[in-house]
C-alpha positions as CSV (number, residue, x, y, z in Angstrom):
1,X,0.1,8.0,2.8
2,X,-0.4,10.7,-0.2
3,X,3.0,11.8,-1.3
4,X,3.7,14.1,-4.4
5,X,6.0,13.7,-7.2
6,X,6.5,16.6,-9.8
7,X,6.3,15.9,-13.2
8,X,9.2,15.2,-14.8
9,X,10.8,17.8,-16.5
10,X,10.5,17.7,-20.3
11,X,12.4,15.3,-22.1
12,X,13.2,12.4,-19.3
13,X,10.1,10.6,-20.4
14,X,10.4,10.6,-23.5
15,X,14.5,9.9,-23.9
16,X,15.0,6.9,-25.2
17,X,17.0,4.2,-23.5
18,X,20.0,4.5,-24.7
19,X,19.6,8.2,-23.8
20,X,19.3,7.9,-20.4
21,X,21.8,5.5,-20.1
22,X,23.8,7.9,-21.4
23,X,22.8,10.6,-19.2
24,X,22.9,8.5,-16.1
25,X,26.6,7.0,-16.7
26,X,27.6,10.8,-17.3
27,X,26.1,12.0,-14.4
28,X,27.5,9.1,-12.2
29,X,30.7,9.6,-13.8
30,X,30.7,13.3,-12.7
31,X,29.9,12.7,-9.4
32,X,32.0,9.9,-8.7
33,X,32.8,8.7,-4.9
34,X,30.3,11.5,-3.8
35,X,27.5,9.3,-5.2
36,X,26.3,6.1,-3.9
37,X,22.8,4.0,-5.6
38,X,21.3,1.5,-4.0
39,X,19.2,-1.0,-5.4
40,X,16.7,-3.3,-3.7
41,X,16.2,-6.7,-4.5
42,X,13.1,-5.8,-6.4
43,X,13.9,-3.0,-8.8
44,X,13.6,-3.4,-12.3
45,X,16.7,-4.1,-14.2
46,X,17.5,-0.6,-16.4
47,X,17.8,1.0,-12.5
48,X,20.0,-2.2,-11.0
49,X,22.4,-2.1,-13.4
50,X,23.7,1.3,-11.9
51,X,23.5,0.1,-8.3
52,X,26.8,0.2,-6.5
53,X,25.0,-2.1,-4.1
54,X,22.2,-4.3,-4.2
55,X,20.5,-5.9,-1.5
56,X,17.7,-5.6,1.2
57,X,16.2,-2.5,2.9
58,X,18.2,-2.5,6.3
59,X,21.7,-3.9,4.7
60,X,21.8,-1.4,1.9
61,X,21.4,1.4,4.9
62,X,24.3,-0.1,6.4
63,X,26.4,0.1,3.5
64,X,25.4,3.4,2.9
65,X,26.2,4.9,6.5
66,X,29.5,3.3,6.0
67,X,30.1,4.7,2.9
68,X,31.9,8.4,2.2
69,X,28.8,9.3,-0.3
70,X,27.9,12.7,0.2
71,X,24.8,11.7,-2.2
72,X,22.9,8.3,-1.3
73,X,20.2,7.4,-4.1
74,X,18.1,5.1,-2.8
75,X,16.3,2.8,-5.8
76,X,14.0,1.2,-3.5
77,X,10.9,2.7,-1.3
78,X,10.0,5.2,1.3
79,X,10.3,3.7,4.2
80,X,13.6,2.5,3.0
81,X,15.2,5.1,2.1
82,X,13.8,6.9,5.6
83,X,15.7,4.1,7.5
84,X,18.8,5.1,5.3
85,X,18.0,8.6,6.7
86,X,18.3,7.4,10.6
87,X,21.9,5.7,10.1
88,X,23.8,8.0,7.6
89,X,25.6,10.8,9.3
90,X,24.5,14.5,9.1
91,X,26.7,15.5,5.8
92,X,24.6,12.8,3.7
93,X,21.9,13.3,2.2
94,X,19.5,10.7,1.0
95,X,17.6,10.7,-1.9
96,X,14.1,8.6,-3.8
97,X,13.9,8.7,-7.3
98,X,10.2,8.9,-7.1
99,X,8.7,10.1,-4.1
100,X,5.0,8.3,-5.2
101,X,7.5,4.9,-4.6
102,X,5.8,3.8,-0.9
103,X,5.0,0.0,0.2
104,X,1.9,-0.5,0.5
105,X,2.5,-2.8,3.5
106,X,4.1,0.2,5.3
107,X,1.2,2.6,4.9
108,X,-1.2,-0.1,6.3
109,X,-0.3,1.0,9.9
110,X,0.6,5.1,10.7
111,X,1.7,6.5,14.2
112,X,-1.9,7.4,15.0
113,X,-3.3,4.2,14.5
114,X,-0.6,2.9,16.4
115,X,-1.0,5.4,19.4
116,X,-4.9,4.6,19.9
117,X,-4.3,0.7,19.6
118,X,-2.1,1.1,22.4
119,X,-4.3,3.4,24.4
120,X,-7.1,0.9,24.0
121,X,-5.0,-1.6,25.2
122,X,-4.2,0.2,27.9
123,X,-8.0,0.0,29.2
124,X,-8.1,-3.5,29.1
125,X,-4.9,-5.1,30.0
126,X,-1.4,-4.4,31.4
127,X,-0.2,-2.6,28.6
128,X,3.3,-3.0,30.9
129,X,3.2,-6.0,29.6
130,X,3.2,-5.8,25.9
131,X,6.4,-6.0,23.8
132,X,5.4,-3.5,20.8
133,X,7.6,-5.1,17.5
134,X,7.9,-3.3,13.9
135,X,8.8,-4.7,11.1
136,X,11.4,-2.8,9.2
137,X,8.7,-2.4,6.1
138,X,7.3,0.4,8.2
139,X,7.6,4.4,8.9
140,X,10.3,5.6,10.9
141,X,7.7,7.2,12.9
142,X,6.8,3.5,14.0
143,X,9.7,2.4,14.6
144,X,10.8,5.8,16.9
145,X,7.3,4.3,18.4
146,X,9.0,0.9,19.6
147,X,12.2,2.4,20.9
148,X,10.2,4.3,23.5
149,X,7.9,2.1,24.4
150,X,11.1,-0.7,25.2
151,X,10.5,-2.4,22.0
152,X,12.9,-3.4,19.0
153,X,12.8,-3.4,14.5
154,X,12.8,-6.8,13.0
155,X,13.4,-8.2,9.6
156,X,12.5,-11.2,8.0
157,X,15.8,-13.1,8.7
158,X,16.0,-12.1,12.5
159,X,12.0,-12.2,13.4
160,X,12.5,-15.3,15.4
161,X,15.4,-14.2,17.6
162,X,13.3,-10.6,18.1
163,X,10.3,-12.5,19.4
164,X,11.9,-14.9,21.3
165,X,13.7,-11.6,22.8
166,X,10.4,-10.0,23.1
167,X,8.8,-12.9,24.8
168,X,11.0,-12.9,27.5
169,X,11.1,-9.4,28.5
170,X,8.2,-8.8,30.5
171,X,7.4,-12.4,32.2
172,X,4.9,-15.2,31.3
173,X,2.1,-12.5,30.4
174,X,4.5,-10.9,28.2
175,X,2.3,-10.4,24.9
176,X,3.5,-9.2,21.9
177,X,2.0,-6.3,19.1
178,X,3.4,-7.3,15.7
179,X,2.9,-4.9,13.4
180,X,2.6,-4.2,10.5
181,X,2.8,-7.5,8.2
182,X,0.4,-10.1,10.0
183,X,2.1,-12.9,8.0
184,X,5.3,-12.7,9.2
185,X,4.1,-12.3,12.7
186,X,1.7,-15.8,12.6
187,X,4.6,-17.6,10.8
188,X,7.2,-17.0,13.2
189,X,4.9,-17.4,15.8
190,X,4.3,-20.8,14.5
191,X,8.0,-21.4,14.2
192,X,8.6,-20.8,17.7
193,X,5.9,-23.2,18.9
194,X,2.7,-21.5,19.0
195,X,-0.8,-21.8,17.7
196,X,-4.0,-20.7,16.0
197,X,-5.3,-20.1,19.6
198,X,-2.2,-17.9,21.0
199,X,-2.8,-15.5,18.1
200,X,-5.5,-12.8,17.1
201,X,-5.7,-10.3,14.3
202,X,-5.8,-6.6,15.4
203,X,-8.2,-4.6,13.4
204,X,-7.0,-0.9,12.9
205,X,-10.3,0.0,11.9
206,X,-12.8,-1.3,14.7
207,X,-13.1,-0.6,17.8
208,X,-10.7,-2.6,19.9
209,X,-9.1,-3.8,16.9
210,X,-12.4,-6.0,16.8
211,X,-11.6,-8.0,19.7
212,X,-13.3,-8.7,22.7
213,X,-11.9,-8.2,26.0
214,X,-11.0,-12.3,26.9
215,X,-9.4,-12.5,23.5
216,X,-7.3,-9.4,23.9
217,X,-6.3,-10.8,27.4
218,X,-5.8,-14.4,25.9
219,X,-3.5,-13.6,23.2
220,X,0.5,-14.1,23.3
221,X,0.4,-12.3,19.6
222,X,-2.0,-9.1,18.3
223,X,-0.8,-9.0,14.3
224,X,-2.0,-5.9,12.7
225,X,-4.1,-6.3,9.9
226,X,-1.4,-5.9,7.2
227,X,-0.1,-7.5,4.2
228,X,2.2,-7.7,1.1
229,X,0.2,-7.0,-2.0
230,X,2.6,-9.2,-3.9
231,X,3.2,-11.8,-1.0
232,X,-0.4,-12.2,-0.4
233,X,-1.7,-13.2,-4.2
234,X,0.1,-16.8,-3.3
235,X,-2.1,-19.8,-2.7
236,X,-1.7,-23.2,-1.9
237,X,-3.3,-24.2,-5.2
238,X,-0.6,-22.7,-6.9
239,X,2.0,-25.0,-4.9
240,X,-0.1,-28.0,-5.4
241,X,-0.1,-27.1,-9.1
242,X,3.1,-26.5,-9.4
243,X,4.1,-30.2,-7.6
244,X,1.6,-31.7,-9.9
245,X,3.8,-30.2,-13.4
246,X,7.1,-30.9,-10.8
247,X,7.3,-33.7,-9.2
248,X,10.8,-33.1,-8.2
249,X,10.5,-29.7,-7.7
250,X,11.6,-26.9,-4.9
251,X,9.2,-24.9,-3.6
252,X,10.9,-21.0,-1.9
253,X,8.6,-18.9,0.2
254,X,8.8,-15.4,1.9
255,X,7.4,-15.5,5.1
256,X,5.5,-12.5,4.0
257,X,3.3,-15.2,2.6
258,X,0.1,-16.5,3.9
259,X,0.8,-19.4,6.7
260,X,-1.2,-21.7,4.1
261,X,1.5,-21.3,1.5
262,X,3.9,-21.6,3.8
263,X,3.2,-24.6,5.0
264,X,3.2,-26.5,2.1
265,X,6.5,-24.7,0.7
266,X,10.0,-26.8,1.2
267,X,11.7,-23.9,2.2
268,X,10.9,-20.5,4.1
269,X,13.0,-17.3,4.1
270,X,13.8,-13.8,3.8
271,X,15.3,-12.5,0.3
272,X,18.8,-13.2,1.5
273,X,18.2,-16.7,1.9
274,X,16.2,-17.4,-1.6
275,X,18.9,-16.3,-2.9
276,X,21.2,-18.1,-1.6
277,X,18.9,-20.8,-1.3
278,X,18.7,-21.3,-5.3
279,X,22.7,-20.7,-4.9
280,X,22.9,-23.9,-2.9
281,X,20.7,-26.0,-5.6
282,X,21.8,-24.7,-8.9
283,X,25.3,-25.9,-6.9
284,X,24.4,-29.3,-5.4
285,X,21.0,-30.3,-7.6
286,X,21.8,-28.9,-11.0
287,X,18.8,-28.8,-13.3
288,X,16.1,-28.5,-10.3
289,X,12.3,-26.8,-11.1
290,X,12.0,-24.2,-8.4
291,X,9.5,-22.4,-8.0
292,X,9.8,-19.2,-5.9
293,X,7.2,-17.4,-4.1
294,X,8.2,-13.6,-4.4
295,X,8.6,-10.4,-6.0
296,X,9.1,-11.2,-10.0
297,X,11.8,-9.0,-11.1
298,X,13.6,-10.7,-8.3
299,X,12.8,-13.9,-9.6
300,X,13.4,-12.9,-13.2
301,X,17.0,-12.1,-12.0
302,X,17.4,-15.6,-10.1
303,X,16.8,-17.1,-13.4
304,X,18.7,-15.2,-15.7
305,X,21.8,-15.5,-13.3
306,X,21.3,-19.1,-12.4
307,X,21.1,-21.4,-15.7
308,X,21.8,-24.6,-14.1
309,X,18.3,-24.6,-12.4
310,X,14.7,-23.6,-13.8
311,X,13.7,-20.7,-11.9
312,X,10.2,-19.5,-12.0
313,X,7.5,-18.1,-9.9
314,X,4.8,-19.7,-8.0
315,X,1.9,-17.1,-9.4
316,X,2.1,-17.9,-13.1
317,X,-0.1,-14.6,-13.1
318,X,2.9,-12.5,-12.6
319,X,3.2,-9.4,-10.2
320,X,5.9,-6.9,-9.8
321,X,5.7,-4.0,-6.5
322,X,3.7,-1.6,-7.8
323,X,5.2,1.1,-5.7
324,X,9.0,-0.2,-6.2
325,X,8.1,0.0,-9.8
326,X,7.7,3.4,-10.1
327,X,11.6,3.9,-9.8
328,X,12.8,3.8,-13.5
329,X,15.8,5.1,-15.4
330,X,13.9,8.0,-16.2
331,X,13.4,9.3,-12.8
332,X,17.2,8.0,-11.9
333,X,18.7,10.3,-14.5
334,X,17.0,13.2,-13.5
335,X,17.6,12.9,-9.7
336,X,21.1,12.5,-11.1
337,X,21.7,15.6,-13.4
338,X,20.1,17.5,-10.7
339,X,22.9,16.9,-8.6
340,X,25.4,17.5,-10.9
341,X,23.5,21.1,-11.4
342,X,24.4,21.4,-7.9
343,X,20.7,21.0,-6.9
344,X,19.5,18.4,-4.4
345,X,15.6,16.8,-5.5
346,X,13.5,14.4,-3.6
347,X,15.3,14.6,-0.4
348,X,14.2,12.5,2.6
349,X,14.9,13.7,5.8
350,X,13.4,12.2,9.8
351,X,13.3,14.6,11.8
352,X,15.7,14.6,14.6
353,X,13.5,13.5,17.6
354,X,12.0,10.7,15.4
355,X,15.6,9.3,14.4
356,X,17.0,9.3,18.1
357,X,13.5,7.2,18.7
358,X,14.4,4.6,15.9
359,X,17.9,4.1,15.9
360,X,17.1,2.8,20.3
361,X,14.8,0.6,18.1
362,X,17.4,-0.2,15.7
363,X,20.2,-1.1,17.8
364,X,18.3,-3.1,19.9
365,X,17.4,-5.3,17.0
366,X,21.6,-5.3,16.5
367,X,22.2,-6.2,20.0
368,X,19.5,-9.2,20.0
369,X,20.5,-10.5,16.3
């Protein structure tokens, strides 16, 4: 999805950093409870350090529609701070730093695409009887798609419970469009007892999805053909080389991972549970190796907060998120004196139709989870 960012305006690039910090604390000082930042999990350090919240995607837009911010500055992506959008009430606004900061994951699958894979369904199968299921790392557009078509959001902590939900909706030919992070669709299948042969991978670009009409028919799960850049670079040879240096070491996965890697890792979950995960052995197995298989600034954080255990991560060939990395001080300061000028940048806004859509998406996802 092409999205344009002005130029910074002369000066922010080029302040140093005790400048902006300077700026930034100012400007948050001015604004006080009418500003509230949010920081992902995955932002850099020089923009969580201002964060009156840290967290996920989904939680932080919880905490901000239960906040009295006027202003909510989202340090995170798109499609995040969209979803902040759909649950803040009408007097706040929500704002990105950078409005080049997408997911890459999210932009794998658009409304159109969407719309013809479930036409072509359509022609060749009950399409009555398929459960449509967005991840939260997706449009808002997509997720407006699953609340009219009866189906519901999911995260990486909940995915189970939504397909087991979704599975049961529609009777024993109930099947299931998982979109748009394959990984996460083929591991929880797998959790929930499946196999290779209940699964097939929809193809966006071909014609059918690149199915043929028994396999479409014979499938519990069609998983979009999406991925985490960062989550995908993973391998098994990286856990096998880790256990070779690390006997006695902990291995943390993302289900965003390949099913390979997950296999092979000792423990599997969303960025809550690493956390808390290398909570739990820094508490009960002090001076563990673990070796975590995620976002690095993330994991850089992990270790610099948690000195009783060696934290590290799986790909010694480090990668950040591109996209999330475009949010820096630089850009936080000047979304930030903006607002004190009175003037509101980088605003994102769903339209009105769209967020009805989603938040019947939403909620459902509440009710099941």
């Amino acid at each position: 999805m092409l999205r344009l960012q002005t130029p910074l305006p002369e000066g922010y690039s080029t302040t140093t950093p005790d400048g902006l910090e300077a700026r930034i604390g100012a400007a948050k000082a001015a604004l006080g409870e009418r500003l509230m930042i949010l920081g992902h999990h995955y932002q850099r350090d020089e923009v969580m350090r201002w964060a009156d919240a840290r967290g996920d995607s989904f939680g932080l837009s919880r905490l901000a529609a239960a906040s009295k911010a006027e202003y909510v500055v989202f340090c995170g992506v798109h499609f995040m701070a969209e979803s902040a959008d759909v649950l803040t009430g009408a007097h706040q606004k929500v704002i990105l730093p950078d409005l080049n900061a997408g997911c890459s994951m999210a932009d794998m699958a658009d409304l159109d695409e969407v719309e013809e894979a479930w036409e072509a369904l359509a022609e060749v199968t009950d399409v009555e009887a398929v459960v449509p299921i967005t991840y939260m790392n997706s449009a808002a557009a997509l997720k407006a798609f699953v609340g009219r078509h009866g189906g519901a959001v999911c995260t990486s902590s909940n995915a189970r419970k939504i397909l087991t939900w979704a599975l049961a909706q529609r009777g024993p030919a109930t099947k299931v469009l998982f979109f748009p992070d394959q990984h996460l669709g083929r591991n929880t299948a797998y959790q929930l007892g499946f196999g290779a042969d209940d699964m097939a991978v929809w193809d966006p670009r071909r014609e059918l999805g690149g199915l043929d009409d028994a396999t479409v028919k014979g499938s519990r799960f069609l998983l979009w053909k999406g991925h985490c850049s960062v989550h995908q670079r993973f391998r098994p040879a990286h856990v096998e080389d880790f256990r070779a240096r690390q006997p006695g070491g902990v291995v943390i996965a993302h289900p965003e991972c390949s099913h390979e890697v997950v296999e092979l890792a000792d423990e599997v979950g969303s960025t809550d549970y690493i956390i808390a995960a290398v909570e739990r052995l820094e508490r009960e197995r002090p001076g563990t190796a673990i070796s975590v298989a995620t976002e690095i600034h993330l994991v850089q954080r992990l270790a610099h907060e948690h000195p009783g255990v060696t934290v590290t991560s799986l790909d010694p060939l480090i990668c950040p998120c591109s996209t999330m990395f475009r949010i820096d001080a630089a850009h936080l300061a000047w979304v930030l004196d903006e607002l004190v000028a009175g003037r509101v940048v980088n605003r994102i806004t769903v339209d009105p139709a769209t967020a009805a859509d989603a938040r019947v998406a939403l909620q459902r996802m509440l009710d099941i989870s």
